[in-house]
Structure formats: structure tokens, C-alpha cells
C-alpha positions in Angstrom: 11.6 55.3 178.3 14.0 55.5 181.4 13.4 52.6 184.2 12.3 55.6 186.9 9.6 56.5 184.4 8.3 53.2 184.4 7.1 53.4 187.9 4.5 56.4 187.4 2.6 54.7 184.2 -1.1 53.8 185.1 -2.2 50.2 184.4 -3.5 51.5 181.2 -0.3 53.6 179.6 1.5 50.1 180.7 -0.4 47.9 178.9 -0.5 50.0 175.5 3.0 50.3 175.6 3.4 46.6 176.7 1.4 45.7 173.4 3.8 48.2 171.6 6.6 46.8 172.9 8.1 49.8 174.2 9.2 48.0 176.9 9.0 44.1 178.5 7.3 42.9 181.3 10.8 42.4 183.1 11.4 45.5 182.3 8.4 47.1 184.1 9.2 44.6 186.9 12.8 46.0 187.4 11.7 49.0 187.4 9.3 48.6 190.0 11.9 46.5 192.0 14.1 49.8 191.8 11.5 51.7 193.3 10.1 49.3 196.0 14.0 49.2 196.9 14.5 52.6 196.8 11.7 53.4 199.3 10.8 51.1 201.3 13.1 51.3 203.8 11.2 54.6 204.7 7.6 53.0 204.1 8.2 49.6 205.1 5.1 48.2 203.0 6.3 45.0 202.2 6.9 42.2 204.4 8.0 39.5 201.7 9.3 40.4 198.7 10.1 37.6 196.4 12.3 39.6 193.6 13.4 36.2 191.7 9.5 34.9 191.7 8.7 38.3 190.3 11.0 38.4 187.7 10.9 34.3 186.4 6.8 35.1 186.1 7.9 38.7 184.2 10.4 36.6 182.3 7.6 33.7 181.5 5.0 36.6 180.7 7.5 38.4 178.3 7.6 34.9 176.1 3.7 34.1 176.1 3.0 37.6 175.2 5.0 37.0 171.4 2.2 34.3 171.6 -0.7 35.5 172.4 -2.6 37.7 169.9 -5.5 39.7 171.5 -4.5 39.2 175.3 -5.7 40.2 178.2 -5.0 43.8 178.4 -3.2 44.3 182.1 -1.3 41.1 181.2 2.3 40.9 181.8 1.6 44.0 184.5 3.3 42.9 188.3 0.8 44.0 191.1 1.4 44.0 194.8 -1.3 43.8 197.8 
């Protein structure tokens, strides 16, 4: 799956391919990156946006997710408010 895809998943198609392993948490989180970049110079929708804090937790959520057996399901999934 391409990174530009990545962006239009719901919470759900993310997580099932998460557990799959389609693709990693920093993976999804780059690709949202991308698109937050990409736009919101137009939308302006983000005051702060702490890229390397993002990706460290995708990176740390990546590794605990080879641990964790029966997780929560919207685990390793970035939100933004």
C-alpha cells in the first residue's frame, strides 16, 4: 500500500492491517505527516506539530506491538485534536 493511501484508511481498516502487518505504526505516522504537510498550509489546523514526538511514540508502538498478543485494537493508530 502506497503512503498517500495510508491517509484515507478508517480507524478500523488501520488497525486490521496494523495486526497484519501490512504496514507499521511509523509508517501510518509518515504518512499522515505527508499529508498534514501537504495541506496545511492551506487549512492551517495545527498549531504545534511535534513530528519527532510523533514518530519516537510510532517507533516505541511498532516494538510493543511484536509484544503484545491481543492488544488494544486502535493501538499503534496517531490521532490529532
Amino acid at each position: 500500500m502506497e503512503h498517500s493511501e495510508l491517509c484515507y484508511l478508517t480507524i478500523v481498516e488501520a488497525a486490521a492491517s496494523l495486526r497484519r502487518k501490512a504496514f507499521s505504526p511509523r509508517e501510518l505516522t509518515e504518512a499522515a505527516l505527508k499529508r498534514i504537510e501537504s495541506i496545511d498550509g492551506r487549512l492551517h489546523c495545527f498549531i504545534t506539530l511535534p513530528a519527532d514526538v510523533a514518530l519516537h511514540q510510532a517507533k516505541e508502538a511498532e516494538q510493543e506491538l511484536r509484544l503484545i498478543v491481543g492488544g488494544a485494537d486502535v493501538y499503534g493508530i496517531g490521532s490529532a485534536l
